[in-house]
FINU-300395 format. One record per residue: residue in one letter; x, y, z of N, C-alpha, C in turn. Coordinates in nm, 3 decimals. Layout:
! residues N
{'A'; {X; Y; Z}; {X; Y; Z}; {X; Y; Z}} ...
This chain:
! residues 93
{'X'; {-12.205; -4.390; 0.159}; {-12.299; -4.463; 0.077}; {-12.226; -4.526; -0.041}} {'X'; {-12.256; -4.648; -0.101}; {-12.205; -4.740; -0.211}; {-12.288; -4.659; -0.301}} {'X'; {-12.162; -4.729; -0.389}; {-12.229; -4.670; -0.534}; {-12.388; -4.736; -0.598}} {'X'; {-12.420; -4.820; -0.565}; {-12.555; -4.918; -0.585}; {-12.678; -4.854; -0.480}} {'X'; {-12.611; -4.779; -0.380}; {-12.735; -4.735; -0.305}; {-12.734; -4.604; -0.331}} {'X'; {-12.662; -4.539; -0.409}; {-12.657; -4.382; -0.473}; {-12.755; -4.398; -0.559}} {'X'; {-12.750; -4.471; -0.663}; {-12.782; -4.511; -0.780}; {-12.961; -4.558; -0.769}} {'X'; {-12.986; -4.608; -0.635}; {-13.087; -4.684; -0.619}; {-13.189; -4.557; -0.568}} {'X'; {-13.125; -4.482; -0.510}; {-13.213; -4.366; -0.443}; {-13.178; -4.255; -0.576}} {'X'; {-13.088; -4.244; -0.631}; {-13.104; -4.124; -0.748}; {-13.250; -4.162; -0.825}} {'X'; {-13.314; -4.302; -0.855}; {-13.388; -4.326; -0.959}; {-13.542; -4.293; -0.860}} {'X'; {-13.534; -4.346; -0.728}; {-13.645; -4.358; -0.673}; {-13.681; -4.187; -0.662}} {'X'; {-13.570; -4.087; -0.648}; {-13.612; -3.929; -0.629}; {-13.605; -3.885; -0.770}} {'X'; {-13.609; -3.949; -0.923}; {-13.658; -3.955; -1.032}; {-13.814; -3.971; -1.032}} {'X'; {-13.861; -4.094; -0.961}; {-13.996; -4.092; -1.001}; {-14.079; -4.033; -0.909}} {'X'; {-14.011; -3.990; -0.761}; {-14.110; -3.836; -0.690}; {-14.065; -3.769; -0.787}} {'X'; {-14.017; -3.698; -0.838}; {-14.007; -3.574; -0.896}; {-14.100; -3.588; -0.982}} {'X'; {-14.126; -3.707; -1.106}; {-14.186; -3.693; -1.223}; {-14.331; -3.672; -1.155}} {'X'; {-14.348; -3.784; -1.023}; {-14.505; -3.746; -0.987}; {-14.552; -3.589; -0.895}} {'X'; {-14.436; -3.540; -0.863}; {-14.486; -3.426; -0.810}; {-14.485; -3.310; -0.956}} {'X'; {-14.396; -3.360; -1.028}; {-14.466; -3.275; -1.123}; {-14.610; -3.273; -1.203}} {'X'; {-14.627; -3.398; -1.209}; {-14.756; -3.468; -1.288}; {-14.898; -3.399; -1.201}} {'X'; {-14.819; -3.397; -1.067}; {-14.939; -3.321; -0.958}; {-14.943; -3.155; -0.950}} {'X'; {-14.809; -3.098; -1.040}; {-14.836; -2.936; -1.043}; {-14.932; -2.954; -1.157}} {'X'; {-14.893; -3.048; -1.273}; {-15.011; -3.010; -1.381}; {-15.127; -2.984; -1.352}} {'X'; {-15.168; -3.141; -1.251}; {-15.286; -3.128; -1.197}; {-15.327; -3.017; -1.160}} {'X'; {-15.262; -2.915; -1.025}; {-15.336; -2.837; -1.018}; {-15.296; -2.691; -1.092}} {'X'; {-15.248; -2.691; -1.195}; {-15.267; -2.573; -1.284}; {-15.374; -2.609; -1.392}} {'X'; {-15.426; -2.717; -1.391}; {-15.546; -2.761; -1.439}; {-15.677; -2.758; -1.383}} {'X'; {-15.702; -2.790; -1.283}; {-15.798; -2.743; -1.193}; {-15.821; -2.576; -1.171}} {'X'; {-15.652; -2.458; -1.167}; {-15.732; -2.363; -1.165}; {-15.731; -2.280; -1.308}} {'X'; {-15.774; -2.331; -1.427}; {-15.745; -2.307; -1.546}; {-15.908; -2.203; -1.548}} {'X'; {-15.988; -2.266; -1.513}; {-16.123; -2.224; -1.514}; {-16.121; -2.022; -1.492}} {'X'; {-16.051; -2.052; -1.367}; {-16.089; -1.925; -1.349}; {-15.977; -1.834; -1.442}} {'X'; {-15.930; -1.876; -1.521}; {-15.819; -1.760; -1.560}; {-15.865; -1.731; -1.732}} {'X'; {-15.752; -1.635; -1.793}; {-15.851; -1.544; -1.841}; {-15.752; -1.500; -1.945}} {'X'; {-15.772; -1.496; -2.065}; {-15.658; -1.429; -2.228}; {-15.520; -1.498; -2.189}} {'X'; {-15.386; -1.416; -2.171}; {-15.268; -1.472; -2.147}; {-15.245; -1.596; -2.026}} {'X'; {-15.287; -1.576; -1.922}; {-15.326; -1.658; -1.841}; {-15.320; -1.793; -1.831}} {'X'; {-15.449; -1.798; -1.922}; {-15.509; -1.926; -1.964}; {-15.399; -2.007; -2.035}} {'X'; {-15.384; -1.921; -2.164}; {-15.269; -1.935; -2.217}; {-15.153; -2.017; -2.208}} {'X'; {-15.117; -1.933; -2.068}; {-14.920; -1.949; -2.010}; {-14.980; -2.101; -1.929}} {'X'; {-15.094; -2.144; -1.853}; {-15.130; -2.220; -1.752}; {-15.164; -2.370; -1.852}} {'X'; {-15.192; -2.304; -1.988}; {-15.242; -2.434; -2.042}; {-15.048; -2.498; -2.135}} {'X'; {-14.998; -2.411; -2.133}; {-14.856; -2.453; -2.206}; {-14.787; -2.507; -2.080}} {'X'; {-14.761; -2.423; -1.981}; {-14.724; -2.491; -1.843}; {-14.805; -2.623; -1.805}} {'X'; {-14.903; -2.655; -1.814}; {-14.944; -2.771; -1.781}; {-14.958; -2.912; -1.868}} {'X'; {-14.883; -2.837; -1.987}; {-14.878; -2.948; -2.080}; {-14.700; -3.009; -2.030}} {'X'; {-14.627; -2.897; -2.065}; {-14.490; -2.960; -2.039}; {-14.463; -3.005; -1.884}} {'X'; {-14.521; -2.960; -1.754}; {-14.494; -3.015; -1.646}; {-14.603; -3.210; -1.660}} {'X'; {-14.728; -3.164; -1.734}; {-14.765; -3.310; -1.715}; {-14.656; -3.406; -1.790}} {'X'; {-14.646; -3.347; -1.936}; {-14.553; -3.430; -2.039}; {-14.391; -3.517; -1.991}} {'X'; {-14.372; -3.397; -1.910}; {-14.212; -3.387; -1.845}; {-14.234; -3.483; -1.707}} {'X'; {-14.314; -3.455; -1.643}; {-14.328; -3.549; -1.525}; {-14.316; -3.690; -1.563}} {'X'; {-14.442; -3.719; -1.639}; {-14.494; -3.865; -1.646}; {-14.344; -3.914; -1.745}} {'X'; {-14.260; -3.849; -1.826}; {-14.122; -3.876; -1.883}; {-14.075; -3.899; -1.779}} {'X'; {-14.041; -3.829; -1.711}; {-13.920; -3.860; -1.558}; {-13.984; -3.974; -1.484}} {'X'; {-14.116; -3.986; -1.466}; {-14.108; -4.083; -1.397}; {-14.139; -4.233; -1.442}} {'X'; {-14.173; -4.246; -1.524}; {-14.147; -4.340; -1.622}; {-14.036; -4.425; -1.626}} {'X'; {-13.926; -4.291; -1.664}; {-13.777; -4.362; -1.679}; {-13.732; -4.402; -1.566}} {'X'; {-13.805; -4.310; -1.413}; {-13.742; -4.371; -1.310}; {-13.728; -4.474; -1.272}} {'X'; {-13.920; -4.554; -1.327}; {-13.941; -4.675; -1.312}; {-13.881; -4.762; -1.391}} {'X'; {-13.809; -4.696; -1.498}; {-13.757; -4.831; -1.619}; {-13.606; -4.822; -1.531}} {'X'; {-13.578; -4.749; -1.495}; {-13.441; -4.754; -1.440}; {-13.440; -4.848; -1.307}} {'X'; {-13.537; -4.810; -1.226}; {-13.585; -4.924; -1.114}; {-13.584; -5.094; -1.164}} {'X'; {-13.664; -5.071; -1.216}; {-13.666; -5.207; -1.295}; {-13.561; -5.280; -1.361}} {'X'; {-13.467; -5.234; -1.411}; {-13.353; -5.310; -1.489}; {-13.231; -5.301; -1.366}} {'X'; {-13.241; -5.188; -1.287}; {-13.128; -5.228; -1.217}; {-13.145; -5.338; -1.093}} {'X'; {-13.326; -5.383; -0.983}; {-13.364; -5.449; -0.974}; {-13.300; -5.639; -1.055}} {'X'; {-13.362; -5.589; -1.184}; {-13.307; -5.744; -1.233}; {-13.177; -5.746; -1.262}} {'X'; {-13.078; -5.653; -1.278}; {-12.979; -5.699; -1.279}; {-12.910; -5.721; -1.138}} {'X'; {-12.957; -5.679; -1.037}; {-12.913; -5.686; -0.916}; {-12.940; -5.828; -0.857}} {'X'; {-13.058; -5.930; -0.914}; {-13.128; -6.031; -0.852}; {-12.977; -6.134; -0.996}} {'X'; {-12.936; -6.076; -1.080}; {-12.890; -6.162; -1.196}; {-12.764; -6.187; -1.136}} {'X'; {-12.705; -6.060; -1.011}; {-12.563; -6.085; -0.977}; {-12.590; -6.110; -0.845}} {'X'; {-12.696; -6.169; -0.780}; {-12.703; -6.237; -0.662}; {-12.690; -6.364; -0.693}} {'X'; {-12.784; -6.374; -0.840}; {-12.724; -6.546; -0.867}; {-12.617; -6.590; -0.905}} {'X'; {-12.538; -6.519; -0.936}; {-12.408; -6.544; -1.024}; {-12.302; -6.556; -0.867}} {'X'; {-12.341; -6.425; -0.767}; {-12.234; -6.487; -0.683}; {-12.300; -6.630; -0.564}} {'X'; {-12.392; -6.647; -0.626}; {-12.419; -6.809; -0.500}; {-12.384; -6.903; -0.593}} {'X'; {-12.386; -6.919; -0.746}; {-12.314; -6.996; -0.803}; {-12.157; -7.021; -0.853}} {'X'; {-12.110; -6.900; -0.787}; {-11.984; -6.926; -0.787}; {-11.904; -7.002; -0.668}} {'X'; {-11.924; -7.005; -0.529}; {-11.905; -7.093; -0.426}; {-11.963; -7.213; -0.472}} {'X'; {-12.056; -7.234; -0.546}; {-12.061; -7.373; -0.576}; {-12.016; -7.423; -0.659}} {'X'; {-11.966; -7.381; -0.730}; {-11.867; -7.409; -0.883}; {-11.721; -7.455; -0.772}} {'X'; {-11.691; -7.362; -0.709}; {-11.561; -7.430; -0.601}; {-11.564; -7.529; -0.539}} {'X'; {-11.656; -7.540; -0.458}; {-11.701; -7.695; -0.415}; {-11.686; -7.785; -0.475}} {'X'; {-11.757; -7.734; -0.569}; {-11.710; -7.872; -0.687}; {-11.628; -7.879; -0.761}} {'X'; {-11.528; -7.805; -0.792}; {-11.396; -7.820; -0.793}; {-11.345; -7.857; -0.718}} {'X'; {-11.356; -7.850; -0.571}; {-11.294; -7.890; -0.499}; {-11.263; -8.049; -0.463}} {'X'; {-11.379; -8.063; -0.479}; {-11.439; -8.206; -0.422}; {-11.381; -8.286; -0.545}} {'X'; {-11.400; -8.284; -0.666}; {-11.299; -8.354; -0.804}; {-11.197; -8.331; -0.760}} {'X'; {-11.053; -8.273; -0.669}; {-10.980; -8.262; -0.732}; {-10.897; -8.397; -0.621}} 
C-alpha cells in the first residue's frame, strides 16, 4: 500500500471509531434508567467522555478527509498542467 492510501484509510477508520463510540454513549444512555447510586454515576461520566471523545475523533476524521481530498484534487491539477506548460515550451522553441 502507498503512502496516500495508508493515510486515506487511517482517517476513514478515525471516523468509524469516533461513530462507534458516539453509539456506545448512546447505549450507556438508554440503559442509564435502570441503574442505581454508583452506577448511574460511573454510566453517566462514561457516557459523557465516550460521546465527547467520539464526536472529537470523528470530526477530525472528517476534517482530515476533507483537506487531504482537496489537496489531492490541487495536485491532480498541478500535474495536468505541467505537460502542458511542456508543450508549450515545446512548440516556442
Amino acid at each position: 500500500m502507498d503512502d496516500k492510501t495508508r493515510n486515506m484509510a487511517r482517517r476513514i477508520i478515525y471516523v468509524a471509531a469516533g461513530i462507534y463510540l458516539v453509539c456506545l454513549a448512546y447505549k450507556i444512555f438508554s440503559g442509564l434508567p435502570e441503574s442505581e447510586g454508583f452506577s448511574y454515576t460511573l454510566g453517566l461520566v462514561a457516557m459523557v467522555v465516550f460521546g465527547l471523545g467520539g464526536a472529537a475523533i470523528a470530526v477530525f476524521g472528517i476534517w482530515q478527509l476533507i483537506v487531504s481530498v482537496k489537496n489531492g484534487v490541487h495536485e491532480m491539477e498541478k500535474q495536468q498542467e505541467e505537460p502542458e506548460k511542456e508543450q508549450l515550451d515545446s512548440k516556442t522553441e
